[in-house]
C-alpha positions in Angstrom: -24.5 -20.9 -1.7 -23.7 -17.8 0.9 -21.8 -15.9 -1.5 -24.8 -15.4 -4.0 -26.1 -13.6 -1.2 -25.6 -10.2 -1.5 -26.6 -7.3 1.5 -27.2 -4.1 -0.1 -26.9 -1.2 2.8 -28.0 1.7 0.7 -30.6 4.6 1.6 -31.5 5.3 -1.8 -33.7 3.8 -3.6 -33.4 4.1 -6.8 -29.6 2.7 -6.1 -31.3 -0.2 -3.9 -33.5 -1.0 -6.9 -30.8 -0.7 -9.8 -28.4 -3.0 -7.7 -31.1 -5.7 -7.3 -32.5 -5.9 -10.6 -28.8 -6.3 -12.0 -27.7 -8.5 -9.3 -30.5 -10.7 -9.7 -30.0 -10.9 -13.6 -26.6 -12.6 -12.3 -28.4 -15.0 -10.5 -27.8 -13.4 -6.6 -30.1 -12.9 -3.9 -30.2 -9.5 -2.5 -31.3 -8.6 0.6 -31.1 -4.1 1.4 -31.0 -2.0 4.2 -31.7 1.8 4.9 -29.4 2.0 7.4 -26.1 1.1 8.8 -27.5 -0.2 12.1 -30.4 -2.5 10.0 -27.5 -3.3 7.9 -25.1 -4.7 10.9 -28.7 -6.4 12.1 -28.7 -8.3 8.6 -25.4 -9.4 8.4 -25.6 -11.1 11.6 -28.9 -13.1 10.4 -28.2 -13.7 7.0 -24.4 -14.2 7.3 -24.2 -12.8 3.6 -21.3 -13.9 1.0 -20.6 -10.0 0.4 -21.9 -6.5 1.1 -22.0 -3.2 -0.7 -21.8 -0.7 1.9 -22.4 2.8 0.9 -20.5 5.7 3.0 -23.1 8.3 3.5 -25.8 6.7 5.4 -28.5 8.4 8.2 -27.1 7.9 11.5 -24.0 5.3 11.5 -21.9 6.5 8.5 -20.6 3.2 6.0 -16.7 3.9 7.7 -18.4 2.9 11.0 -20.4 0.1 9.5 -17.2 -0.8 8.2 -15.4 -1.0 11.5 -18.1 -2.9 13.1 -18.6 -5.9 10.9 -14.8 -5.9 11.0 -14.5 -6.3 14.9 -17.7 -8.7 15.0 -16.1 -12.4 15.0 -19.8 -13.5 12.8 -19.0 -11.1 10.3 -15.3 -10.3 10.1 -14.7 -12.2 7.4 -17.4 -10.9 5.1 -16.1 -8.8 2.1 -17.6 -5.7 1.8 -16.9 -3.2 -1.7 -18.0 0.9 -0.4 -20.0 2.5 -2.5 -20.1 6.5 -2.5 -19.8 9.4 -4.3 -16.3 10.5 -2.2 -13.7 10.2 -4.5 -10.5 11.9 -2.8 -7.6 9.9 -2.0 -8.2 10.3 1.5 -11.7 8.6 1.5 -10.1 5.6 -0.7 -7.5 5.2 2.0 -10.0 5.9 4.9 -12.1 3.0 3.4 -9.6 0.4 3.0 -7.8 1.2 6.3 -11.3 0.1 8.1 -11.5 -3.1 5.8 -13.4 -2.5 3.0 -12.0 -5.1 0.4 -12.8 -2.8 -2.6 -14.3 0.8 -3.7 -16.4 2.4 -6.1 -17.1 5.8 -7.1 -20.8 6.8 -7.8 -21.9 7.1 -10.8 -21.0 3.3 -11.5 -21.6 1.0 -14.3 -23.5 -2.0 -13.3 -21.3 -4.5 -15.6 -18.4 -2.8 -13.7 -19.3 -3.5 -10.3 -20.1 -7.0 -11.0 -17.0 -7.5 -12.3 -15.7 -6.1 -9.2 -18.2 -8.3 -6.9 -16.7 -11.6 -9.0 -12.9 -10.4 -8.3 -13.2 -10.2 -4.7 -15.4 -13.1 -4.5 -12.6 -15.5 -6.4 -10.0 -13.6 -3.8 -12.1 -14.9 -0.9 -12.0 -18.5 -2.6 -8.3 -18.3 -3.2 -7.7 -17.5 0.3 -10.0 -20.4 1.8 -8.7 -23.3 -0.6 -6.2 -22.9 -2.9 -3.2 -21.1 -1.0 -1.1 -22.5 1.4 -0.5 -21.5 5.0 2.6 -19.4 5.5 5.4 -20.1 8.3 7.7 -17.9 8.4 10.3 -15.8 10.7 8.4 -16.2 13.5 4.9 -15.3 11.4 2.7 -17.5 10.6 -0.4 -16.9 8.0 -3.6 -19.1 8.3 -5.6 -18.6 4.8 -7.9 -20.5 5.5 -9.0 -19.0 9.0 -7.5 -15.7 7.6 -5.1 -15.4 10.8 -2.3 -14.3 11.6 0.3 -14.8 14.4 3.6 -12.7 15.1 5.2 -15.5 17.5 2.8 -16.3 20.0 0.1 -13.2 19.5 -2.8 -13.4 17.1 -2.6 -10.2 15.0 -5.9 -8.7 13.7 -5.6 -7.4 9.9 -8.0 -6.1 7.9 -8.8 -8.0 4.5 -6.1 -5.9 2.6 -3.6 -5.8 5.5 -4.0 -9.7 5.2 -3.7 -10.0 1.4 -0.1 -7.3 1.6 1.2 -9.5 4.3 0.1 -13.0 2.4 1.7 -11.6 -0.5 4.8 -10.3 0.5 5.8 -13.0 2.6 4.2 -16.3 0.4 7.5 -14.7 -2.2 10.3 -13.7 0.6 12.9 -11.7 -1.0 10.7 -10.8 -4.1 10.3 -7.5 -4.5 6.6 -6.1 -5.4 6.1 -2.7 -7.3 3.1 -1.0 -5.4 1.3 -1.6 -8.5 2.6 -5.3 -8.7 0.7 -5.1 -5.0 -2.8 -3.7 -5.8 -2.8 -6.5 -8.4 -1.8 -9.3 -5.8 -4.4 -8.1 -3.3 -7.4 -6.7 -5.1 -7.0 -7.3 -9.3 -5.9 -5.1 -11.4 -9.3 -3.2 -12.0 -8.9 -1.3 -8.8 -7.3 1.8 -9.0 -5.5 2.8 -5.8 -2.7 5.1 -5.2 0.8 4.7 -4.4 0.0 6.8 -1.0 -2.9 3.9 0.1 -0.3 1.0 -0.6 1.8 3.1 1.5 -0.8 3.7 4.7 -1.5 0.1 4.6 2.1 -1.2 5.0 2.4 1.7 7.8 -0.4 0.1 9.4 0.8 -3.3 9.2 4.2 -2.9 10.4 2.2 -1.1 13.5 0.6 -4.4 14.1 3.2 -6.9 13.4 5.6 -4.9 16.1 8.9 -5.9 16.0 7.9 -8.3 13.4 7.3 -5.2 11.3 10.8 -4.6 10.5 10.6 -7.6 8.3 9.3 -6.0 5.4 11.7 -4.2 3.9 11.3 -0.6 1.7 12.9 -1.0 -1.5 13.7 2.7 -2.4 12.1 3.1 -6.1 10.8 0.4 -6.4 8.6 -0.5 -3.8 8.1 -3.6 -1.1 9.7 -7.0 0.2 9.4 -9.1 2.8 13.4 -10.0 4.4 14.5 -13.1 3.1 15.2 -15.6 6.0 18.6 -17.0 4.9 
């Protein structure tokens, strides 16, 4: 199946060689590259299940590797965890803003990222065929196709703009904590701040235009999605 293959875009060694002796204990298939460029070269032939993208690569940085499998129809829907030794808030937020579906700080345990490679994989699944699509005020939410439309125009999201939007409006009138979010959208082993959950909703009511004003701050609390009645 694609999603036991994993691309591995990773410059050092030692990292490329941990990551596929542990991944391949798990049963995937890893395929690596040195650089971002080779990596965006192997996505494209190997149409990969997932990638593990590390930020700090010669030439193309991981954020712009990032950005580019994001804007490429053949690999848009990929999910891709960063790995890097940045750990300030603005990284984390830098990371998911581009699309990365998930984040881990170097030094990582091994068991611990493949726990996080199994959560975003059973998100992916979740999306393609157990959910519902979503119609609603003028929105509508493809899960399958991971669309979505505001009236007549096809919005482009990013993986976690998607799973906000998904989440929000699959409960209208429900409101989510930003913890309550993280959890919806990535599991509740990610750690990510209050200020990312807040640059992501910025960014989607950007998008969504006047659509935007549909999702409602809930002071002290955190997020909803205007109830149609």
């Amino acid at each position: 199946m694609f999603e036991k293959k994993i691309l591995v875009i990773e410059d050092d060694n030692d990292i490329v060689e941990l990551l596929r002796v542990n991944l391949t204990k798990e049963g995937y298939q890893v395929i690596a590259a040195k650089s971002g460029e080779e990596g965006l070269e192997l996505a494209k032939r190997n149409s990969p299940g997932l990638v593990l993208l590390d930020i700090l690569l010669p030439g193309a940085d991981g954020l712009e590797i990032c950005r580019n499998l994001k804007s490429d129809n053949k690999t848009s829907n990929i999910p891709i965890i960063m790995l890097t030794s940045k750990s300030e808030d603005l990284d984390i937020v830098t990371g998911l803003e581009v699309g990365a579906d998930d984040y881990l700080t170097k030094p990582f345990s091994p068991k611990v990222l493949i726990a996080r490679i199994r959560n975003v994989l059973r998100r992916v699944r979740a999306r393609q065929n157990d959910n519902p699509n979503i119609e609603i005020a003028g929105i509508s939410i493809n899960m399958g196709r991971h669309e979505v439309k505001a009236g007549t125009r096809k919005i482009a999201l990013t993986p976690t703009e998607f799973g906000i939007l998904s989440c929000l409006a699959g409960r209208p009138g429900w409101v989510f904590s930003r913890n309550q979010i993280v959890d919806e959208v990535r599991g509740d082993e990610t750690i990510i701040t209050d200020r990312a959950i807040d640059v992501q909703i910025a960014g989607l009511r950007k998008k969504l235009g006047k659509y935007g004003e549909l999702i409602d701050t809930v002071r002290g609390v955190g997020y909803r999605f205007k109830d149609s009645e």
